[in-house]
Each structure stands twice: as C-alpha cells, then as structure tokens.
DSSP file (Angstrom, degrees, kcal/mol; ACC not computed):
  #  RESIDUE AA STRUCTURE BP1 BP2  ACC     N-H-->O    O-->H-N    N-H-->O    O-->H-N    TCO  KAPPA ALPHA  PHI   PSI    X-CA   Y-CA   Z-CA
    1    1 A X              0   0    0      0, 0.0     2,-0.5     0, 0.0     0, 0.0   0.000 360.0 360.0 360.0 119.9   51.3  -38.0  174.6
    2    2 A X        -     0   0    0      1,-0.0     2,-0.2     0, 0.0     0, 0.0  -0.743 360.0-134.9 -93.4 132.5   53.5  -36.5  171.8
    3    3 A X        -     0   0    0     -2,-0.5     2,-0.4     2,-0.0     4,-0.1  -0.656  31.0-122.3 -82.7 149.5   55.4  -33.3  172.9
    4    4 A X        +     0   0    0     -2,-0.2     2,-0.2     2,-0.1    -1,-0.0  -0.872  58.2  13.0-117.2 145.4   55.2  -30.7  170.4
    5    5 A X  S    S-     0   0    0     -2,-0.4     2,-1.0     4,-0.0    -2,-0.0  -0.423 111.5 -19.0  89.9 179.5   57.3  -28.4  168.1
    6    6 A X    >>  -     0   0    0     -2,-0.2     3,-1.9     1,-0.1     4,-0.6  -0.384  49.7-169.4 -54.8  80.7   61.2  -29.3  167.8
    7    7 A X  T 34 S+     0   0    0     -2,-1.0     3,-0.3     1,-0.3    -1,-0.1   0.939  94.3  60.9 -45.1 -33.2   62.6  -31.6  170.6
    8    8 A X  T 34 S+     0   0    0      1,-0.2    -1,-0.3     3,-0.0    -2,-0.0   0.881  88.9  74.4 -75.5 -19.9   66.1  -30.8  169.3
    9    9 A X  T <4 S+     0   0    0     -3,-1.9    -1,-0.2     2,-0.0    -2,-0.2   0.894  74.8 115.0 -56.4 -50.1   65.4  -26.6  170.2
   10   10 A X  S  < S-     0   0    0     -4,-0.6     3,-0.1    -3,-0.3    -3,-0.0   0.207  72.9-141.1  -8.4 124.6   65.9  -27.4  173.7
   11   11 A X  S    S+     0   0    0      1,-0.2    67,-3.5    66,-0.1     2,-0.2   0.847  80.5  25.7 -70.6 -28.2   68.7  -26.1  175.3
   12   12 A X  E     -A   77   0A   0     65,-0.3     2,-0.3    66,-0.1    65,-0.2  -0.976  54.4-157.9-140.7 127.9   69.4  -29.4  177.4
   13   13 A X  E     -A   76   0A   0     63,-1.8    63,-1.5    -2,-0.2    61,-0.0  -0.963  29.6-114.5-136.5 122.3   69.0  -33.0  177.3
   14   14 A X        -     0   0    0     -2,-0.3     2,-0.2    61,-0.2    61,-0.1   0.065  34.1-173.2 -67.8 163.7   69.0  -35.4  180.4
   15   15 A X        -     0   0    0     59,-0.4    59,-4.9    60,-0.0     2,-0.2  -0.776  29.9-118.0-158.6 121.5   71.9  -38.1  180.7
   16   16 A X  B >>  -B   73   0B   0     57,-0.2     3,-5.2    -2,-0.2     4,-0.6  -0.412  32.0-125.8 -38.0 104.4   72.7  -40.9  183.0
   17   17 A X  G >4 S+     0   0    0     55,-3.9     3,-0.7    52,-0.3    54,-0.2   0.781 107.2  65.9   9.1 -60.0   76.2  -40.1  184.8
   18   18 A X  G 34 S+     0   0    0     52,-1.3    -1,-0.2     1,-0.2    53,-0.1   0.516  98.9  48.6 -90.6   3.9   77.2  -43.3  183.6
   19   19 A X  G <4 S+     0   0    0     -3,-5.2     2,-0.3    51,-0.1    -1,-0.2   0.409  77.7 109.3-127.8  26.7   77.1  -42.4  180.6
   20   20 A X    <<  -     0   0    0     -3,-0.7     2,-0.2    -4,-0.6     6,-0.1  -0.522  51.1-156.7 -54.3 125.6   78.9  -39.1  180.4
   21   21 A X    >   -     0   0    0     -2,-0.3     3,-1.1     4,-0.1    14,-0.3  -0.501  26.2 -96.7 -80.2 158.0   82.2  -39.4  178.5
   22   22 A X  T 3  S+     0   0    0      1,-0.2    14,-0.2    -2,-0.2     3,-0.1  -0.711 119.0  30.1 -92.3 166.1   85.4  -36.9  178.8
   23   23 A X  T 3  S+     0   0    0     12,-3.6    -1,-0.2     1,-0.3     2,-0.2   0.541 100.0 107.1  35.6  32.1   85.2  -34.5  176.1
   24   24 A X  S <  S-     0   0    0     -3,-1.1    11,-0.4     1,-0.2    -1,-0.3  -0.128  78.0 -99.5 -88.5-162.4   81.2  -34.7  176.1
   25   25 A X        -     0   0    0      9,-0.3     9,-0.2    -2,-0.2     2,-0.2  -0.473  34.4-170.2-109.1 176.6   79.4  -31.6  177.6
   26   26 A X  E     -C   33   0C   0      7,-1.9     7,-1.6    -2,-0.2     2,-0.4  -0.664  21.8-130.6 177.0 122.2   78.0  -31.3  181.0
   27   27 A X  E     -C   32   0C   0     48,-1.0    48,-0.3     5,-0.3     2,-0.3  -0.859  35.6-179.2-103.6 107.1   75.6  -28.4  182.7
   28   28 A X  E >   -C   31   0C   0      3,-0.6     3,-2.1    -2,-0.4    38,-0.1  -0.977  61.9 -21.3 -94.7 143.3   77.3  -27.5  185.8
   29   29 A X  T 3  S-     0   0    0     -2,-0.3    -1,-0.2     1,-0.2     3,-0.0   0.965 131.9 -51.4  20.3  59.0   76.0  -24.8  188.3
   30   30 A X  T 3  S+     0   0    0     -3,-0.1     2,-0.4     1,-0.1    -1,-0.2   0.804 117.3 111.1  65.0  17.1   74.1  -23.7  185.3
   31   31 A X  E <  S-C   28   0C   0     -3,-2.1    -3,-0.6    28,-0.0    27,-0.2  -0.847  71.8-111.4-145.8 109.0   76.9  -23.4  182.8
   32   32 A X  E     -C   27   0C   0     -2,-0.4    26,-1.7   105,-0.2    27,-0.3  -0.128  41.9-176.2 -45.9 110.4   77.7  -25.3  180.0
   33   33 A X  E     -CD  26  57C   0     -7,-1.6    -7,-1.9    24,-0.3     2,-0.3  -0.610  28.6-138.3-107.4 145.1   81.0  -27.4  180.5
   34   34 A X  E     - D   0  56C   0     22,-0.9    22,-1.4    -9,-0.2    -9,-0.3  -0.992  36.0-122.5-109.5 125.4   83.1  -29.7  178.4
   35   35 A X  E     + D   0  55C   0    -11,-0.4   -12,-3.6    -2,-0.3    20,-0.2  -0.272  34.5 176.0 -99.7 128.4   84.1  -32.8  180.8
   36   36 A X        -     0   0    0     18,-2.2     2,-0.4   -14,-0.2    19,-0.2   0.632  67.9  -9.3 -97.2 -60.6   88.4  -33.0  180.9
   37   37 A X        +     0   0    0     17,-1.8    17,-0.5   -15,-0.1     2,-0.4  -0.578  63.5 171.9-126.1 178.9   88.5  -35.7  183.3
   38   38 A X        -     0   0    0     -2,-0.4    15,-0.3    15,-0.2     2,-0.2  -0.724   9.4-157.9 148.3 175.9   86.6  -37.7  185.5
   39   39 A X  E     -E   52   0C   0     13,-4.7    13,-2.8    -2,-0.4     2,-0.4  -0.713  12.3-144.0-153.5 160.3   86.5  -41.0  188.0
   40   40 A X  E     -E   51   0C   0     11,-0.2     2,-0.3    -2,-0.2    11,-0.2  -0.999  11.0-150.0-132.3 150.5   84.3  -43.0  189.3
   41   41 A X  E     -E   50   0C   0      9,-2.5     9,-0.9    -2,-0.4     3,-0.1  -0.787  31.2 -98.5-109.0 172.8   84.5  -44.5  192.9
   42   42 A X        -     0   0    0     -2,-0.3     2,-0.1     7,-0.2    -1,-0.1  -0.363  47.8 -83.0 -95.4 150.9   83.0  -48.0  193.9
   43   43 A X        -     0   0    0      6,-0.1    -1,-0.2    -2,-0.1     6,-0.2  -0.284  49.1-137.6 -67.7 135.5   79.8  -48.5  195.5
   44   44 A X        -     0   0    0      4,-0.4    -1,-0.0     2,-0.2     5,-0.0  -0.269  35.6 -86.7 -76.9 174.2   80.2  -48.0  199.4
   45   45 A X  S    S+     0   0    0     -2,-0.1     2,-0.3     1,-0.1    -1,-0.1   0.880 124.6  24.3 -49.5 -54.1   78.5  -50.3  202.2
   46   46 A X  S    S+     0   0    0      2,-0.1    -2,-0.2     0, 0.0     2,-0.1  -0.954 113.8  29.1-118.2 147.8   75.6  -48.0  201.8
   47   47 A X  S    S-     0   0    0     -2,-0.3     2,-0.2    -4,-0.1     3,-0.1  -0.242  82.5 -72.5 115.8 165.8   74.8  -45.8  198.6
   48   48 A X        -     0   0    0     -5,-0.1    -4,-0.4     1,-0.1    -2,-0.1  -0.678  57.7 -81.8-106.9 173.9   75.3  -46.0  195.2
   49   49 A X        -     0   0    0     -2,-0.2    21,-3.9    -6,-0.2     2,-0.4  -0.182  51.6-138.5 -53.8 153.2   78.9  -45.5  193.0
   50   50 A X  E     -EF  41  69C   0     -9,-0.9    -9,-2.5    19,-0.2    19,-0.3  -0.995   7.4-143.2-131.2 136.0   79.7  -41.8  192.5
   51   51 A X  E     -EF  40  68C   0     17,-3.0    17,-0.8    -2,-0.4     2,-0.4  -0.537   4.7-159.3 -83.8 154.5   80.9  -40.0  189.7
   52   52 A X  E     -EF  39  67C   0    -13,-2.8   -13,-4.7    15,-0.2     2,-0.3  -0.900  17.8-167.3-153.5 108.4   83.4  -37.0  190.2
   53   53 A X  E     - F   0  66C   0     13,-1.9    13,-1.8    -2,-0.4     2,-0.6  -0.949  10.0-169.4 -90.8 108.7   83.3  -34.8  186.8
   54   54 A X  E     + F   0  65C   0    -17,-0.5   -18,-2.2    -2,-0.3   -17,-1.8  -0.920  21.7 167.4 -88.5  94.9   85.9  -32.2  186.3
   55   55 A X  E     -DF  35  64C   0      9,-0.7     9,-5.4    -2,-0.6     2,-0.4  -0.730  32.8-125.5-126.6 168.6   84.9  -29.9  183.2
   56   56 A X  E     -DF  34  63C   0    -22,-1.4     2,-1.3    -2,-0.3   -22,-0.9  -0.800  35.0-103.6 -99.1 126.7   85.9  -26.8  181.7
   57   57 A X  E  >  -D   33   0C   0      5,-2.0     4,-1.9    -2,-0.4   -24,-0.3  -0.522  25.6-144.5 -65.1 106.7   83.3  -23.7  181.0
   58   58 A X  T  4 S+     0   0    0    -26,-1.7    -1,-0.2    -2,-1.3   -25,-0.2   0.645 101.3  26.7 -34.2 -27.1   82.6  -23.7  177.1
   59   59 A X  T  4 S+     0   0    0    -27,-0.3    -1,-0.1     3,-0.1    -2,-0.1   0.805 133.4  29.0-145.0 -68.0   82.4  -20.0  177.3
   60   60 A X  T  4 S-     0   0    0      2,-0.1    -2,-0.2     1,-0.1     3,-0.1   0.810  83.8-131.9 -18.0 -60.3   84.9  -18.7  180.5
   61   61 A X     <  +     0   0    0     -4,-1.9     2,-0.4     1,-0.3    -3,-0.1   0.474  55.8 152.2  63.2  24.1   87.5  -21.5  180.6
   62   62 A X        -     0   0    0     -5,-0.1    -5,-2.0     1,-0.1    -1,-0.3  -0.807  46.9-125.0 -72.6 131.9   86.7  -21.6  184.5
   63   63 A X  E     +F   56   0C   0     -2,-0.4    -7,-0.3    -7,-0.2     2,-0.2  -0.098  37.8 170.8  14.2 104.9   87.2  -24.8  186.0
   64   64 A X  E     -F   55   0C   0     -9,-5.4    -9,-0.7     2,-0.0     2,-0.3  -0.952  14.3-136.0-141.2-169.8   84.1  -26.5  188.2
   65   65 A X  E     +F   54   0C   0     -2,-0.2     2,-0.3   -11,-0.2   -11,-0.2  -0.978  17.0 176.3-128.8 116.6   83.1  -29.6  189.8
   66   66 A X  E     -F   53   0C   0    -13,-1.8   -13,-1.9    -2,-0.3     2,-0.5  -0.965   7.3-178.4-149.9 129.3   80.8  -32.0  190.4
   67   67 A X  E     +F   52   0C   0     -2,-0.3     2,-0.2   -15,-0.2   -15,-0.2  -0.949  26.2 146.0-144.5 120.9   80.5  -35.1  192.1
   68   68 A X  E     -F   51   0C   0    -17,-0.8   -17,-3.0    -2,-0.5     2,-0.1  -0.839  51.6 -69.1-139.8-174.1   76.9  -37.3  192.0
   69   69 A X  E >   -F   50   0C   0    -19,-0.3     3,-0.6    -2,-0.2   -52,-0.3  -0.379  44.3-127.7 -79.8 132.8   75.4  -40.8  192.0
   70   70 A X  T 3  S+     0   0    0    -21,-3.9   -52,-1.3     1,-0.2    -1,-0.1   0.763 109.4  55.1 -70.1   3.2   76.1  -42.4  188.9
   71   71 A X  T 3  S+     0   0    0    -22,-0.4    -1,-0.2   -54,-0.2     2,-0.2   0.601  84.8 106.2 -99.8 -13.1   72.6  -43.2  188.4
   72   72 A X  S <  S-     0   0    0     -3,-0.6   -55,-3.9   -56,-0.1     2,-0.6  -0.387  72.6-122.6 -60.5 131.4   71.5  -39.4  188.8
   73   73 A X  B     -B   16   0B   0    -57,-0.2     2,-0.3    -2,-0.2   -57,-0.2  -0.640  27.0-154.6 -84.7 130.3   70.7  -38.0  185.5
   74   74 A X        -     0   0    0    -59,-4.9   -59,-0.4    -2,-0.6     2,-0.2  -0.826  18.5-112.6-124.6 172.4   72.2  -35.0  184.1
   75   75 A X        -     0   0    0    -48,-0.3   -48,-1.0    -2,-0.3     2,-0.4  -0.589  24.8-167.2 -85.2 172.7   71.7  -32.1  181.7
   76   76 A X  E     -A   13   0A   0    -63,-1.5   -63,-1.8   -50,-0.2   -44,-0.0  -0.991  20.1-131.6-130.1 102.9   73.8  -32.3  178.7
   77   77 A X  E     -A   12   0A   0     -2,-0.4     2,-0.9   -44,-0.2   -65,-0.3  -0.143  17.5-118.6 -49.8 154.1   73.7  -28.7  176.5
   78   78 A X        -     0   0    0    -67,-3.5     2,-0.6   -69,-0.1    60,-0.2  -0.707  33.3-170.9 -98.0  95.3   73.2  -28.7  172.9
   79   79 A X        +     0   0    0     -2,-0.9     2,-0.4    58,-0.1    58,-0.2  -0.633   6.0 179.6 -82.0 111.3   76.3  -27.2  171.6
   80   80 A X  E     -G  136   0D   0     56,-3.6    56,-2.5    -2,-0.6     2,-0.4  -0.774  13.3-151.0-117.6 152.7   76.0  -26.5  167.8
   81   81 A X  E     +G  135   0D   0     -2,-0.4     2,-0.3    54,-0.3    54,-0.3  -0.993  17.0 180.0-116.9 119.4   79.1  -24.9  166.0
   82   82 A X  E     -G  134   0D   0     52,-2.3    52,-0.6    -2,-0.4     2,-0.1  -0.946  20.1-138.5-137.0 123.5   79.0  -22.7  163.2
   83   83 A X  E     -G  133   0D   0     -2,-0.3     2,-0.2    50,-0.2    50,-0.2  -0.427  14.4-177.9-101.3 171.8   80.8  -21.0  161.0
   84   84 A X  E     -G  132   0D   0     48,-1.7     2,-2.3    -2,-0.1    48,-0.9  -0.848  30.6-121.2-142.3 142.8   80.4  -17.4  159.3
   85   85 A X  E     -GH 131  98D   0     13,-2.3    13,-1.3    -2,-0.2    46,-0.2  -0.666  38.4-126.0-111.6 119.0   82.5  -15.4  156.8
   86   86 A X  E     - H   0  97D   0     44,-2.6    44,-0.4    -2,-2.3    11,-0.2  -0.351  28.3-178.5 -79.3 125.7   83.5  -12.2  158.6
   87   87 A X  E     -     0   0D   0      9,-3.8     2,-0.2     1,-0.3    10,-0.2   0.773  61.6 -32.9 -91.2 -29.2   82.6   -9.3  156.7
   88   88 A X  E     - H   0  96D   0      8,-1.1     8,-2.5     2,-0.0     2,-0.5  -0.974  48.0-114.2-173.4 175.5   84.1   -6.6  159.3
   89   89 A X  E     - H   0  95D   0     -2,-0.2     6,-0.2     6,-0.2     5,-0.0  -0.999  35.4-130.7-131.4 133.4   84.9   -5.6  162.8
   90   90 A X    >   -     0   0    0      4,-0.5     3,-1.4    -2,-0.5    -2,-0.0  -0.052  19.6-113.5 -79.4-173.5   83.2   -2.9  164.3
   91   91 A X  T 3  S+     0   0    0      1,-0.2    -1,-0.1     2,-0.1    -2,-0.0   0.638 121.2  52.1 -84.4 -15.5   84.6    0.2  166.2
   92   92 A X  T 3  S-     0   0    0      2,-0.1    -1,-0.2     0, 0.0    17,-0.0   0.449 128.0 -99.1 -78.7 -19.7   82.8   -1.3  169.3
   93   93 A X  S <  S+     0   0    0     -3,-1.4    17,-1.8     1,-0.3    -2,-0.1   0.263  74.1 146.1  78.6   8.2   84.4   -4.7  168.8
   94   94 A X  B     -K  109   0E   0     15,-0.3    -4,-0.5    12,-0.1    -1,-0.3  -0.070  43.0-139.8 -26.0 149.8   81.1   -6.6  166.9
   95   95 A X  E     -H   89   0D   0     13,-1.4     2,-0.8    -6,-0.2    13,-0.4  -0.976   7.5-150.4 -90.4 113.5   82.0   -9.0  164.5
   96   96 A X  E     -H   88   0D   0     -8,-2.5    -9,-3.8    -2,-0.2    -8,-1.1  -0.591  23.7-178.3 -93.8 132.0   79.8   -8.6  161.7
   97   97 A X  E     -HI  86 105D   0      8,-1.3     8,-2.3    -2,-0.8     2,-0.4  -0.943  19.1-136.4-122.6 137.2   79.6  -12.2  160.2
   98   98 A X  E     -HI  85 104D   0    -13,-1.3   -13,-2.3    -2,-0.4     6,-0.2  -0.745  23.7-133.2 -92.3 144.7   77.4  -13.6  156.7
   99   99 A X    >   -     0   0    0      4,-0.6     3,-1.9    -2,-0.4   -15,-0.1  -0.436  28.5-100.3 -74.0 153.5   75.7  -16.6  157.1
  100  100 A X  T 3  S+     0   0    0      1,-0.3   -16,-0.0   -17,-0.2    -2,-0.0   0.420 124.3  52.9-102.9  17.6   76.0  -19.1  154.6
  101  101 A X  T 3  S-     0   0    0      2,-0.0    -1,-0.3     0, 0.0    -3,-0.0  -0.056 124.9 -97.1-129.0  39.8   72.4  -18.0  153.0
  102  102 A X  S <  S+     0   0    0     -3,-1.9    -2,-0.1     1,-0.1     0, 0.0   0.112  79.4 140.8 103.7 -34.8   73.5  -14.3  152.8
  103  103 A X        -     0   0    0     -5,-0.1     2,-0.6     1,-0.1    -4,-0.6   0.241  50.6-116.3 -38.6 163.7   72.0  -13.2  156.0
  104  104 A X  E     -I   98   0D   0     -6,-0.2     2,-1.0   -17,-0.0    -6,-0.2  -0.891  22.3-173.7 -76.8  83.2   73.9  -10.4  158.7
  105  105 A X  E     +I   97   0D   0     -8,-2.3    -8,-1.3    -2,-0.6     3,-0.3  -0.643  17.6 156.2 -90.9  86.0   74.8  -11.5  162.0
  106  106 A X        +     0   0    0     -2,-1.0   -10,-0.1     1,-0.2    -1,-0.1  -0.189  48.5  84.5-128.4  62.8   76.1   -8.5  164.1
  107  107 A X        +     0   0    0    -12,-0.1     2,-0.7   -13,-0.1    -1,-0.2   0.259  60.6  87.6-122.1   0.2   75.5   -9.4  167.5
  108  108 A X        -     0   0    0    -13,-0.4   -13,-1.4    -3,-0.3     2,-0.1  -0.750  69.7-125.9-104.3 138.0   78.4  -11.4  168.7
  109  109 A X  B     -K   94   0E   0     -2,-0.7    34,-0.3   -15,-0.2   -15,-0.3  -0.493  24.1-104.7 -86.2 135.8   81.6   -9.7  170.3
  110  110 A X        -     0   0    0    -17,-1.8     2,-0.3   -16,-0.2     6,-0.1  -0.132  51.3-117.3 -27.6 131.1   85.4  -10.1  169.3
  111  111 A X        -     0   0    0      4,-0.1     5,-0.2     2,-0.1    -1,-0.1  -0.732  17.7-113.1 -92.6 150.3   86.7  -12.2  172.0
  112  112 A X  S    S+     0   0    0     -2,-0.3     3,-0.1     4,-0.2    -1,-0.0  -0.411  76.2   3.2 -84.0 150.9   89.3  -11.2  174.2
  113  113 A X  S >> S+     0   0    0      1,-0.2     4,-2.2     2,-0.1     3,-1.0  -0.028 112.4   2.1  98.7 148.6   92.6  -13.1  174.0
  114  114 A X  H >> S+     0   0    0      1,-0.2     4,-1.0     2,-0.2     3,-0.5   0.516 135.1  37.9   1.8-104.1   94.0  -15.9  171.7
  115  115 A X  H 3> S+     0   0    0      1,-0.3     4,-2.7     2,-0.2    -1,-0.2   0.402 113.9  52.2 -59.1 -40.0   91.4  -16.3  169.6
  116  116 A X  H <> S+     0   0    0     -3,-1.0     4,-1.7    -5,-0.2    -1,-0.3   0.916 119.4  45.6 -76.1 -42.4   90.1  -12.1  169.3
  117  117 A X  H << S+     0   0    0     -4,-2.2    -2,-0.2    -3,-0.5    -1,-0.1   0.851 110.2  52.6 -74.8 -15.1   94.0  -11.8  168.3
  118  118 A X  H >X S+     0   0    0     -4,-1.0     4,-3.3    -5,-0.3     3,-2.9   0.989 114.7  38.8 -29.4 -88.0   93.6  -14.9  166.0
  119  119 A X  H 3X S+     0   0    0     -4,-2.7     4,-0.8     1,-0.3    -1,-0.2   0.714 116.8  51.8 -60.4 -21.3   90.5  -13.4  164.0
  120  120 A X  H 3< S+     0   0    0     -4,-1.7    -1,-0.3     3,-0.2    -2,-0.2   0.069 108.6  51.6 -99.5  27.6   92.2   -9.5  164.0
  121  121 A X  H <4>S+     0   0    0     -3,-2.9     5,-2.2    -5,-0.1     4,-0.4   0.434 113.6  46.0-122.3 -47.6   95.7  -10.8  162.5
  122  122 A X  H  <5S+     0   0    0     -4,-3.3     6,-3.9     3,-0.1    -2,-0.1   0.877 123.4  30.4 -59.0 -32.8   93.6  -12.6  159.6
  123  123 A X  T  <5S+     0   0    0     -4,-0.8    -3,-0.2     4,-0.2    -1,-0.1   0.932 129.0  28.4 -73.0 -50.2   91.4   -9.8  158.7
  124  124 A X  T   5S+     0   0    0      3,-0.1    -2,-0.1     2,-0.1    -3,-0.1   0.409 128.2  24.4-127.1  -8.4   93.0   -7.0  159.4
  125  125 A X  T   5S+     0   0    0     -4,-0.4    -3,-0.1     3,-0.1    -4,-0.1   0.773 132.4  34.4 -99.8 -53.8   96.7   -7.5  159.0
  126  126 A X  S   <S-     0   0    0     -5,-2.2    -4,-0.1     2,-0.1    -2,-0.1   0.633  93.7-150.8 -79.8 -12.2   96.9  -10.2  156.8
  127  127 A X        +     0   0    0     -6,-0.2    -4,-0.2     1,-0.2     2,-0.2   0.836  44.3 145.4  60.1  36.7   93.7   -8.8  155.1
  128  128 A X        -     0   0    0     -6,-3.9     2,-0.2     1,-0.1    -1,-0.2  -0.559  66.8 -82.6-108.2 173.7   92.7  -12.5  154.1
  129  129 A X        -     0   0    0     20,-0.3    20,-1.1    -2,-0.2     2,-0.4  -0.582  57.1-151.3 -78.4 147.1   89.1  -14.0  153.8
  130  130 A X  B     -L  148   0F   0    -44,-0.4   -44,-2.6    18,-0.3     2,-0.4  -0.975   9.9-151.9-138.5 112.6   88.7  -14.8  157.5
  131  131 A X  E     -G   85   0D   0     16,-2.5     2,-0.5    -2,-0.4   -46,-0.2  -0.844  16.6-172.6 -14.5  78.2   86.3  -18.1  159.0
  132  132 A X  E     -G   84   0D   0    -48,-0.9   -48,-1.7    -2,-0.4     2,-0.4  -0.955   8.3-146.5-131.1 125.4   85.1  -17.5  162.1
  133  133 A X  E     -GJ  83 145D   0     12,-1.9    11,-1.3    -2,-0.5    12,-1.2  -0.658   0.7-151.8-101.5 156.7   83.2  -20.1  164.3
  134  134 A X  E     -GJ  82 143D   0    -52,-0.6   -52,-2.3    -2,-0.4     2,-0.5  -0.959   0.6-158.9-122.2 113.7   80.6  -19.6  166.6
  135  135 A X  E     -GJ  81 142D   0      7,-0.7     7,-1.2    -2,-0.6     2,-0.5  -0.859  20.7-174.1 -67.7 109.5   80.0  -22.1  169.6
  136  136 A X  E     +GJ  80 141D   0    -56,-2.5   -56,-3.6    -2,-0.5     5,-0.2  -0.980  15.9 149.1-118.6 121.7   76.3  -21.7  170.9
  137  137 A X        -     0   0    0      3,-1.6  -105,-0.2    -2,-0.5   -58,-0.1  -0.399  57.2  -2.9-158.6  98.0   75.0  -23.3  173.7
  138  138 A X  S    S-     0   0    0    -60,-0.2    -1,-0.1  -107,-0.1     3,-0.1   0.720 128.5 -53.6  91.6  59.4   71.9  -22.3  176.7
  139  139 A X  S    S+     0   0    0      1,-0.1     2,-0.5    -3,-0.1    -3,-0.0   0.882 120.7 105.9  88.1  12.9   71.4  -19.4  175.2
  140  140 A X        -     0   0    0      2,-0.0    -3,-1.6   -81,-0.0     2,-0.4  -0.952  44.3-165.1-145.2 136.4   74.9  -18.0  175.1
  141  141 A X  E     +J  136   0D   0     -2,-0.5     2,-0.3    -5,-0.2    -5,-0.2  -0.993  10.2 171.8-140.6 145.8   77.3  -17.7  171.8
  142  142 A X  E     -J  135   0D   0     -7,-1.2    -7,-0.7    -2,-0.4     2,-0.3  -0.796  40.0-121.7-127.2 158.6   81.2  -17.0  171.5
  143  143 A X  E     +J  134   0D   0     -2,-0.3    -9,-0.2    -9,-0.3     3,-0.1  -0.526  35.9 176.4 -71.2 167.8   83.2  -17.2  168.4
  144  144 A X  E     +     0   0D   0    -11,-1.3     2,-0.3    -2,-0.3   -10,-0.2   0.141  60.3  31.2-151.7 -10.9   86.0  -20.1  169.7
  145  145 A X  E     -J  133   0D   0    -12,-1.2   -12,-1.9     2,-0.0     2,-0.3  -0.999  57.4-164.0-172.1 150.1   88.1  -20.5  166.2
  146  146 A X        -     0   0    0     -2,-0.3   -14,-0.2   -14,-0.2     2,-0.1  -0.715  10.3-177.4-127.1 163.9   89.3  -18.6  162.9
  147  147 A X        -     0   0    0     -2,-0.3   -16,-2.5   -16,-0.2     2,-0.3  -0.670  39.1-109.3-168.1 146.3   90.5  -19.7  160.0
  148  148 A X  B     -L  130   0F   0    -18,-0.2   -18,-0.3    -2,-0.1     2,-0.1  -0.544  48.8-146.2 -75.0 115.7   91.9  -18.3  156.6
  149  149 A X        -     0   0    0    -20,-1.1     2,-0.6    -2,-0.3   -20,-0.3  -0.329  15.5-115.1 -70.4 152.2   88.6  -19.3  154.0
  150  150 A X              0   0    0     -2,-0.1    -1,-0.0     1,-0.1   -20,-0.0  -0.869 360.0 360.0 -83.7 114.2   89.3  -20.3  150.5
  151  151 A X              0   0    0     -2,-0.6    -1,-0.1   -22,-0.1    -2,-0.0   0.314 360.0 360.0 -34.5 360.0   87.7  -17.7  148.0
C-alpha cells in the first residue's frame, strides 16, 4: 500500500529512543523540543533500559522532560529554517519578509527579546539589508536569527 501525496509534509516522524541524539528534535507534551542532554539507565531485573531526555522548547525556551523505554518510539518534528529579506516592520510588530521568489510573507511577529532587539538594531538603526530566519515546525513559526545580507 503506497501512502499518498508528500511523506515529507508531515509535521512529525516516529523515532526509536535509542536513536535520539542531543541536539536532535524531540515532541514533548506536544511541543516541539531540541534535546540538550540526556542519559540512559541500564536495564533493571524487570523492564526494559530507559531513556531520560531533557530538551528545550524550539519556540518558548521552556525546559521539559521526558523519561521512556528506549525501545518506545518517538515523534521527531520537521524543523525547516528559512530565511527572508525583511522588507519592513509594521506598527503592530509584523515583520513583513520577501521570499526568495519575490513573494510577501506578513504573518509572522517580531519576537520579543534578544533576537526582536537583534532584527530592530539592523533595520532600523543601522538601516542595513537585514536576514531574518524563520524556524517552522507543527504548525508554529518564529523568526530565531538576523543577520546583516550582502546587497
């Protein structure tokens, strides 16, 4: 049975535990995570080995937790990164961003923080052509990074 349409449009893709890496991804309580650390303990008398995943929220920075059998499958997001050349910031706090076949993208919000003071010190002080990447993953998009673009 062939599944049909675009496997890779899926938000999430299973993975064996055991073969999650730190600094993969990781769907905890429903939220896309990048794994900072994580242990495994030895199989007990009864029971399989357990993994204990510590990740960071891709989009928050909250903290979670998770601790399963390493043979349990988990989901894995599909985190794509992309960058935009930012054409302006609205009076609302939009960033309106071009796409690199011309297009308008003016639905994702200045971020609060590092990163919104990042992208309003390139634009609008320093007036320079300003990068801006966009992290997307289950559905959910941030800018995460600036950088000054070459003309």
């Amino acid at each position: 049975m062939e599944a049909g349409g675009d496997a890779g449009a899926s938000l999430t893709y299973p993975m064996q535990c055991s073969a999650l890496r730190k600094n993969g991804f990781v769907v905890i309580k429903n939220r896309p995570c990048k794994i900072v650390d994580m242990s495994t303990s030895k199989t007990g008398k009864h029971g399989h080995a357990k993994v204990h995943l510590v990740a960071i929220d891709i989009f928050t920075g909250k903290k979670l937790e998770d601790l399963s059998p390493s043979t349990h499958n988990m989901d894995v997001p599909n985190v794509k990164r992309q960058e935009y050349t930012l054409i302006d910031i609205s009076d609302d706090g939009y960033l309106s961003l071009m796409t690199g076949d011309g297009d308008l993208k003016d639905d994702v919000k200045l971020p609060d923080g590092e990163i919104g003071d990042k992208i309003t010190k390139l634009f609008k002080e320093e007036e320079k052509e300003t990068l801006v990447t966009i992290q997307t993953a289950m559905g959910e998009e941030a800018a995460v990074d600036a950088k000054e673009g070459t003309k």
